[in-house]
N, C-alpha and C positions, 0 to 999 in steps of 0.2 A: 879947367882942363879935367877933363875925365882920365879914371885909373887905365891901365892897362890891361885890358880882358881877361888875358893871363895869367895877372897878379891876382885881379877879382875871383877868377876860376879856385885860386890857390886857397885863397885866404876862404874862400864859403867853403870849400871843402874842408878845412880844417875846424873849420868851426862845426862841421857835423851835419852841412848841410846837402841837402841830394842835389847833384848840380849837374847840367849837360852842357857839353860844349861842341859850339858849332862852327866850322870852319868850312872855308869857300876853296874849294879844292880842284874847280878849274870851272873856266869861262870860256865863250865863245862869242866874238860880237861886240857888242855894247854891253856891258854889265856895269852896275852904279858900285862895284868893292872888287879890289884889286883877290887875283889868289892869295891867300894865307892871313884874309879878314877873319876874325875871331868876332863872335857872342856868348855870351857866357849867361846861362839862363839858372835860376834853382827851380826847386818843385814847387813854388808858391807864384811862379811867372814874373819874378823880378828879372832885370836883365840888365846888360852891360856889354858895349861894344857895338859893332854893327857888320849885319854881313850884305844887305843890301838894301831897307830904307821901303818903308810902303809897306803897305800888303805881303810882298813875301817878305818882312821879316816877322808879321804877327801870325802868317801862316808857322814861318820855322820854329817861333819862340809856343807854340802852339805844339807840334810836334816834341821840340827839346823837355815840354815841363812833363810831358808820357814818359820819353825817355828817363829822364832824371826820378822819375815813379819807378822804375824797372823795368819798360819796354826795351828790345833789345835797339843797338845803334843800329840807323837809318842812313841811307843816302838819297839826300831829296834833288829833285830836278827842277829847275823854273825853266819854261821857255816859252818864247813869241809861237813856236808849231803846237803848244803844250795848249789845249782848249781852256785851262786853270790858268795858264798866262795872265790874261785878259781882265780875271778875275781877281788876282792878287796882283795888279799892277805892274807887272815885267811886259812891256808891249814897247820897249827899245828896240827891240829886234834881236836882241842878243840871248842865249842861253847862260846859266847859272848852274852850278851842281856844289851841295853843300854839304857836307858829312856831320853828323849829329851824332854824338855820342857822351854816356854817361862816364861822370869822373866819380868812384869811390872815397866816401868818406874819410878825409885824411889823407889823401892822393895829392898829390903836388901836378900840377899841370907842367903841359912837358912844352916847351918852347918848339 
């Protein structure tokens, strides 16, 4: 069984490490992760948890390891209308929107 995203968030961050965390923040449709799916990425592209599985999540984890570098937090979109759909494998027909944000060193993830 795998840790808890959360925990994992918690624990790399205290250890000093740059970490982003990404959460599925509403759906539309068919989506493969219910809302309030967590991943939890550092700046070396390790990961843990899952927000949807294929392509968009090497897209997000993609995104989260910039963020966790210092780009500001992001809100990504996947969708079947979205022409990148197709391309990162969301073609269920359903939309995704994931919020991607950096947790500071020593920061405790917030449930």
């Amino acid at each position: 069984m795998t840790d808890d995203p959360l925990d994992v968030a918690e624990r790399w961050a205290k250890e000093g490490r740059r970490v982003a965390l990404a959460t599925v923040v509403d759906t539309w449709g068919s989506a493969p992760r219910p809302v309030g799916s967590h991943l939890v990425i550092d700046g070396e592209g390790a990961f843990e948890g899952s927000v949807s599985g294929g392509c968009v999540e090497g897209a997000v984890i993609a995104e989260a390891v910039e963020i966790a570098a210092g780009a500001p937090a992001k809100l990504l979109e996947f969708g079947v209308a979205d022409e990148t759909a197709w391309e990162v494998g969301l073609s269920c027909g359903g939309t995704i929107r994931i919020f991607v944000e950096p947790l500071a060193a020593g920061e405790g993830a917030a449930a």
